[in-house]
N, C-alpha and C positions, 0 to 999 in steps of 0.2 A: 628617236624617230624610227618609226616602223617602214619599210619597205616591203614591199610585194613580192614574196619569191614562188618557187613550185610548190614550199609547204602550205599556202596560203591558196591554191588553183583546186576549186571544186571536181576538174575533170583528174587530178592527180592525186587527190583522197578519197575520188571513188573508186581508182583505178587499185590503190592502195587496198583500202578495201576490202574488194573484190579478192585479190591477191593473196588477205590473209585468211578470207573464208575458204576459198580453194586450198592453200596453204592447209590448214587446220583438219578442213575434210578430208582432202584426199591421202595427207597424211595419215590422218584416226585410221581411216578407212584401210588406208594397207598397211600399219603399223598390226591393226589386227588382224588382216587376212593374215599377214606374214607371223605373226605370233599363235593364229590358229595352226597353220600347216604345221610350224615346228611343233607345236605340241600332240599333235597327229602322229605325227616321223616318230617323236621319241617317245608314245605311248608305243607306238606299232613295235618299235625294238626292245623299250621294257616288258612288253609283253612275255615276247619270244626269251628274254633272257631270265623273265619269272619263272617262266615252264619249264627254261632246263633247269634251273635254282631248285625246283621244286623235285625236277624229277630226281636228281643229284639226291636233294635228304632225302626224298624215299628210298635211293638205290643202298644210300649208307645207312639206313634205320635199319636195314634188314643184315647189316654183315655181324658178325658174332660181337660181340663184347671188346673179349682182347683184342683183336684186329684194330679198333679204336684207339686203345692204350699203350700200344709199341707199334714198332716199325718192322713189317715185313719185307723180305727178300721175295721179290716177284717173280725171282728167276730159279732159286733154291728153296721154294715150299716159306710155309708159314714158321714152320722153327728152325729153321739153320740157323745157325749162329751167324753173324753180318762177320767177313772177312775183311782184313785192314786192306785189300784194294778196291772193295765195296767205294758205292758213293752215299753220298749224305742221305740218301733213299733208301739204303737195305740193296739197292740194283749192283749186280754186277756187271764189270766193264763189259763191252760192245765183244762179241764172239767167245766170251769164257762160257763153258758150260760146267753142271755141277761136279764133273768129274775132271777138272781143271781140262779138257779140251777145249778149244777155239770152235765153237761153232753158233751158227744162230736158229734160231728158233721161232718161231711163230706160236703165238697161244693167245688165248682169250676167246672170247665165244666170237664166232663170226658175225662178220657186218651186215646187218640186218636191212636189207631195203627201206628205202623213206616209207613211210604212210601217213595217211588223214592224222592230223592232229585227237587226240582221245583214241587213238586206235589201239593194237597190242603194242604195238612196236615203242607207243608213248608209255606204257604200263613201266614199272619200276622193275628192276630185273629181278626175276625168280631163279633161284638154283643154286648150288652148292655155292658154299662161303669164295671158293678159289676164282670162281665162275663169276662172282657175283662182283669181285675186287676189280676184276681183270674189264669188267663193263663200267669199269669208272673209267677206262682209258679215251672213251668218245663219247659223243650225245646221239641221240636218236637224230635221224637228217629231217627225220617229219617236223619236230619242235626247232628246232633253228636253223636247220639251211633252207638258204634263198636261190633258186636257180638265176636270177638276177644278179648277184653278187658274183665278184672274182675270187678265186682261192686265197687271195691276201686277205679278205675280209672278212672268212670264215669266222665263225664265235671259238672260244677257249675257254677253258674253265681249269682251277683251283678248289683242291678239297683240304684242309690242314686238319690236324687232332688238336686237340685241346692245349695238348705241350708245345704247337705250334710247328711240331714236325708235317711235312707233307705226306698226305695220306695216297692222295690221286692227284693230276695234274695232265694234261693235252697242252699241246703245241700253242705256243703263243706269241704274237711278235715283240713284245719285250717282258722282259724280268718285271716280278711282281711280288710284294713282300706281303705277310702276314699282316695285314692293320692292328694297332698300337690299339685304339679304340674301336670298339663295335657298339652303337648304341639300340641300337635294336635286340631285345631279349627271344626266347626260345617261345617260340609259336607265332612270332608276329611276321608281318609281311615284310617281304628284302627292300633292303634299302639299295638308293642308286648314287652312283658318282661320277665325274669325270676325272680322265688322267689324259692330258693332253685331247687326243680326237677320240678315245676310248671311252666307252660308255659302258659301264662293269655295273653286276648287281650282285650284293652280298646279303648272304642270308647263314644267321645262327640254326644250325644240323642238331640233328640228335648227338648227347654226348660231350657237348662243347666243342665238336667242332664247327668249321668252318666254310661256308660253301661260297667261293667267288664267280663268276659268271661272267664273261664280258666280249664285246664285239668290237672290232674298227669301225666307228661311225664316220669315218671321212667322206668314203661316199655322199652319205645324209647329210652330211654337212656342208659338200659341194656344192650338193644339189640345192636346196636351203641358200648357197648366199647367190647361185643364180636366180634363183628365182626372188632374191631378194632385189637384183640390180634390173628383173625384168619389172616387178612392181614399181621401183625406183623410174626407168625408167619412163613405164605409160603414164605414173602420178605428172612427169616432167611433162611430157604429151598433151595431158587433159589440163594442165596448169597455163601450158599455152595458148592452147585453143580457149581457154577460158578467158586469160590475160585478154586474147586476140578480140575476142567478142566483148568484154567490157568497153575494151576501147573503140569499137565500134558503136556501143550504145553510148558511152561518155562521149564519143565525139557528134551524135545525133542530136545528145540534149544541149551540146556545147553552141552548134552551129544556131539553134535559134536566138540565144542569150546574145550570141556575139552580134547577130544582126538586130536588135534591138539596142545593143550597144552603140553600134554603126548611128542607126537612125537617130539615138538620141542625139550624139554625138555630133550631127549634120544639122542639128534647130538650133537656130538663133535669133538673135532681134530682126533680123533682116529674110529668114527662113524660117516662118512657124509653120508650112502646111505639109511639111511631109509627114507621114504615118505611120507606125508597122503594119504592115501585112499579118493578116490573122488568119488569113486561107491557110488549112494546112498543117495548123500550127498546133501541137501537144495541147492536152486538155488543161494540165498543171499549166501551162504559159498564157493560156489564152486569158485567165484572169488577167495576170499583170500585164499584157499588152494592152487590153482593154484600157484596164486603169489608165497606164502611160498615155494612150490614146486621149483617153475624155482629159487629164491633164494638157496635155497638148493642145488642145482645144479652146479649153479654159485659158491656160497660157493666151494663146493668139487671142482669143477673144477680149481677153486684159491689156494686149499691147493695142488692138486698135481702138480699144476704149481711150487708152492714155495719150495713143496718137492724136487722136480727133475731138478729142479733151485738151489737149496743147495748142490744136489751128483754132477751135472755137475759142478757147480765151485769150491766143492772139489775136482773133477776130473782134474778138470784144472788147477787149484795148485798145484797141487801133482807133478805131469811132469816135471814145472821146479826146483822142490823143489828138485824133485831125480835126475835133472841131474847138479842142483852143487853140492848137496851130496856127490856126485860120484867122479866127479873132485877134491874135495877137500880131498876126502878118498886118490885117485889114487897120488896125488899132495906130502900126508904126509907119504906115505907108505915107498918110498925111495927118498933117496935124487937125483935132477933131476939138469938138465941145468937151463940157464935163459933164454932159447926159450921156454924148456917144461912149466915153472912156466908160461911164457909169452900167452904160448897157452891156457893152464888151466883158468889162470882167461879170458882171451877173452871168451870163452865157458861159463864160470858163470856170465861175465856180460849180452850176451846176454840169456842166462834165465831168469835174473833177467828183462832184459826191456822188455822180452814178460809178464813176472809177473807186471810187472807193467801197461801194456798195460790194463790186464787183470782185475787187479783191480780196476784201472781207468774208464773201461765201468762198472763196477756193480757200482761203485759210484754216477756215472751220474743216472744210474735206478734209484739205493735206491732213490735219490734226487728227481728225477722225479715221483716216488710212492708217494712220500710224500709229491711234492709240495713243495720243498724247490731248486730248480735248480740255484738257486744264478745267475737269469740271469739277467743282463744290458740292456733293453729296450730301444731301442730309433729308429729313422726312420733313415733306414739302405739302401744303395746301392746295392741289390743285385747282380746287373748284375757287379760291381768290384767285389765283393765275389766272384762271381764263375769264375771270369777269373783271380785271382786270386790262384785259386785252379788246374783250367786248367793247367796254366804253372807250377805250381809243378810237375803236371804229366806228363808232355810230354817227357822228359826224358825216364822215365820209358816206356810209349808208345814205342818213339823210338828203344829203347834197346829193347824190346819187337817182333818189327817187328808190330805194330799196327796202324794203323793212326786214330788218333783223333783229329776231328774235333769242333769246338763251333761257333754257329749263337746264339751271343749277343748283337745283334743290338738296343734292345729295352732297354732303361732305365726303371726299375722295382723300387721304393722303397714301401718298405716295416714296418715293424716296429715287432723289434725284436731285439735278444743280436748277433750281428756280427760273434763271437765266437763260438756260436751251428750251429750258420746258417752255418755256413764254415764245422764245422764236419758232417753235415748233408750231404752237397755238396760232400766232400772228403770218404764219407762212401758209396755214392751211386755209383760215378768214381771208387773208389779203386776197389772195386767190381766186375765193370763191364770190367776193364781190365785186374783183377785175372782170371775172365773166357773166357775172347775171345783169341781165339787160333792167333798163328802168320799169319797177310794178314788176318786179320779182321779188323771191322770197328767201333771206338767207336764214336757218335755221341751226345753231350750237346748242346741241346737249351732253352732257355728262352725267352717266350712271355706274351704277354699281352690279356687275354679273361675275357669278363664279369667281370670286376672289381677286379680278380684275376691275379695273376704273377705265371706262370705255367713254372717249371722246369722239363725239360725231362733229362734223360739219357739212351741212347740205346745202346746195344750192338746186334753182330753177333755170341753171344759165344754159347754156348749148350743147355739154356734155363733150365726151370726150369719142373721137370716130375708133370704133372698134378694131379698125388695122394699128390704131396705136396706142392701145391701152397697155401694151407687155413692153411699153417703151419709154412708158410716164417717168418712173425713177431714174431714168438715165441723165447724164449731164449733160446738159446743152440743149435737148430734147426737147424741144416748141414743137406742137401738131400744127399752127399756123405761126411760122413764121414769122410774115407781114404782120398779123396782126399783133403780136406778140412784143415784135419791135416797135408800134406805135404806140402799145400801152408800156413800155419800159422794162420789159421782162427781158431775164437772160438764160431763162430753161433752167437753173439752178436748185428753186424753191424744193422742189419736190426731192430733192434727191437730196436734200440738208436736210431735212423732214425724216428719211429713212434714217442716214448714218445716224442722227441726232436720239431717233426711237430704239432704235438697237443696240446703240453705247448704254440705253436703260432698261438693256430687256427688254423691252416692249415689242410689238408688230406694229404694221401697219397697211392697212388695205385699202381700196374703194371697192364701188359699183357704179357705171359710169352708162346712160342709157342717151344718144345722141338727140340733141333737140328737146330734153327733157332732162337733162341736170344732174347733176354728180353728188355723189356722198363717199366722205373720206372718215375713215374711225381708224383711230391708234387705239392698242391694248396696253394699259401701262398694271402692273403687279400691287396689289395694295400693299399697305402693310398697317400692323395692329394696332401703333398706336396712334392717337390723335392729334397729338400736336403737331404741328407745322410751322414751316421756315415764313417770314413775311414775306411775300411776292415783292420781287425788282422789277416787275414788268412796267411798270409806268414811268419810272428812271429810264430805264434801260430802248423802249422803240421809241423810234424818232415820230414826229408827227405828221397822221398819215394824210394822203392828199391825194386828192384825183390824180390817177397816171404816173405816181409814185409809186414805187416798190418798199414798202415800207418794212417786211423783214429780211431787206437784202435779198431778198431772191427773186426769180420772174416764176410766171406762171407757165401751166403746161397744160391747162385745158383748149380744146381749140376754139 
């Protein structure tokens, strides 16, 4: 058993949705803003930290040879011998001078002003070998310092020789070893890494050495995940306001559905007229109110068809129910002849067979409402049917003062139960000779047009009044009344006539011109071959007679 939860509600999987497209965009959306900016930031620093990389092997392509291949003392010339209080540099301790005095000294070429990037100050230093060693001690301030930055974040750099002894080195805030692997070869561009929030770039020097290069990017990287929590945050902003507005429109589309719901909701057997409202109403909704609408309609129209379908054939039971009542009262009241007893039940039987008449055609309906007509199919003879049916009537004609004619020239089969066909036949005649007056003229033909077998019946009788010709088919439906009940009819015929053509495919029409006579034609489908069922029509009607209904049903001309 399935039940109805929020995963099943239209306004909660558009809302959904909504949710994931937002989701999705506004995510891409700042996943790459925030992946461009980073890649901005750390081209901006690899830059800077290429140029001193670069300017670094220039500065060392220019030192002598040997300088490469051993370790100089920076403090005691390029050949002194390294003293055991020396440090792992060739450097002597803090205040020794070469003549073992304590003192300190200053040397190296002076600090040269920042300038424009490509300026001298970027050029690789020229000048004596001592000079030139002594300017590996810092970088140009034009190539890497930032007036932006704090002194902790200054760049540093590492020069090692080949033997992995350090050549040059600046101030750095932590220890930093010789790399084990370098896979970048001699002329190709430095490569970059990180060490913790360090962002270092290494580049193979003339000579096998080593050139490291590298900055604290904490900064950049602060900066980088504020501005990642600020993306974070406006994506959370635009996701709501977006959320906010779905559910604004999922609940606009909601509110009609729900009121359509309501209304249908509120029709029952006892309430068919209320409507939706379609003032107003979304273009997509306005079909299916419509629809619901003319359903509703249709609805009501079908219950008071059934309603007034139920009073007339309780009205119509009733009549002959009160006229054996009656006889049977009068019968027992006192005691009578046996012509009186003889007349009495004559009078109650013929009530009972118009009773039976009567509930014989609602049978036929019910059957045909439901699709159950228990009919016998097969390829049938029509033009024997209805000359069949003819000569039942001619009698009646005669006696009448009527002449009735039939042009059945054309062999028609059809396919169909023999037995409707013939009360179909006998419903339309009977009819048409109830209303032509004496020295009129009834005319049956049957032909053959466009692959259909097309049955007329005409008459010259009064016709039918134009306010209710769109009412002929209906049950119950007498245009007179009065007269209709003195000839025996019970409004029936025509409407057994319709379900009885349509359970065979067929149509059925008239033209009906008042004071001047009716014509009815059914279209029934041929089919190819010729053989035919023998007609039951002359078994099957009863015999017809003045003022008799003789296929069960009444008339509905007026």
């Amino acid at each position: 058993m399935k039940f109805a939860g929020p995963g099943k509600s239209i306004r909660v999987r558009l809302l959904l949705w909504y949710a994931l497209v937002l989701v999705v965009a506004v995510g891409g959306f700042a996943g790459a803003l925030y992946f461009q900016v980073r890649q901005d930031r750390l081209r901006a620093i690899d830059a800077r930290l290429e140029a001193g990389a670069t300017y670094l092997a220039a500065t060392v392509r220019g030192l002598p040879p040997h300088e490469l291949e051993r370790r100089p003392s920076r403090e005691r010339g390029f050949d002194a011998p390294r003293r055991p209080e020396d440090d792992r540099f060739g450097r002597p301790p803090p205040g020794d001078a070469p003549d073992g005095r304590r003192a300190r000294r200053e040397f190296g070429p002076p600090r040269r002003p920042p300038g424009p990037p490509g300026g001298p100050t970027d050029r690789p230093f020229s000048g004596p070998p001592a000079e030139r060693l002594q300017a590996l001690t810092e970088l140009p301030g034009s190539l890497l310092d930032d007036p932006r930055e704090p002194a902790h974040d200054a760049p540093y750099f590492v020069v090692w020789r080949a033997d992995g002894s350090v050549l040059a080195e600046s101030a750095r805030p932590e220890p930093v070893e010789r790399p084990i692997r370098f896979l970048q070869g001699a002329g190709d561009p430095p490569g970059f890494r990180w060490r913790a929030d360090l962002r270092e770039s290494l580049l193979l020097g003339p000579r096998g050495t080593l050139i490291l290069v590298g900055k604290p990017a904490g900064r950049e990287l602060g900066e980088l995940r504020t501005f990642a929590w600020q993306i974070a945050g406006s994506g959370l902003i635009v996701l709501a306001v977006g959320l906010a507005g779905a559910w604004f429109i999922s609940r606009s589309i909601a509110q009609p559905i729900a009121a359509i719901s309501n209304t249908a909701s509120e029709i029952s057997a006892t309430n068919l007229t209320r409507r939706i409202e379609t003032t107003g109403i979304d273009q997509e909704l306005y079909g299916l109110a419509t629809v619901l609408n003319n359903t509703f309609a249709r609805l009501e129209a079908a219950f008071e068809r059934q309603s007034r379908f139920t009073s007339d054939a309780s009205h119509e039971l009733r009549t002959p129910l009160a006229v054996i009542r009656a006889h049977a009262e009068l019968a027992l009241s006192k005691p009578r002849s046996a012509e009186e007893y003889r007349e009495t039940l004559s009078a109650c039987l013929k009530a009972t067979s118009r009773m039976a008449t009567l509930v014989d055609g609602l049978l036929v309906l019910a059957r045909s409402d439901a699709g159950r007509l228990d009919a016998q199919f097969s390829h049938v003879d029509w033009t024997g049917v209805i000359e069949d049916v003819v000569d039942q009537y001619r009698p009646q004609a005669e006696a009448a003062g009527i002449a009735l004619s039939a042009q059945l020239d054309q062999p028609a089969a059809v396919s169909g139960d023999a037995t409707l066909l013939a009360r179909v036949s006998s419903n339309l005649l009977s009819n048409a000779l109830r209303y032509t007056p004496a020295g009129g003229h009834v005319r049956v033909a049957l032909a053959r047009e466009n692959g259909s077998a097309v049955l007329s019946v005409e008459d010259t009788g009064c016709g039918i009044p134009r306010e209710d010709q769109g009412k002929v088919f209906e049950r119950f439906f007498r245009a007179d009344k009065a007269r209709s009940r003195a000839l025996g009819g019970y409004g029936l015929g025509l409407a057994i006539c319709k379900s009885l053509v349509e359970a065979h495919r067929g149509t059925i029409g008239f033209t009906s011109t008042p004071n001047r006579g009716t014509r009815f034609e059914v279209r029934l489908p041929l089919v190819s071959e010729t053989r035919a069922a023998q007609s039951p029509a002359a078994g099957y009607l009863p015999p017809p007679s003045a003022g008799s209904d003789a296929s069960g049903s009444g008339p509905t001309e007026a």
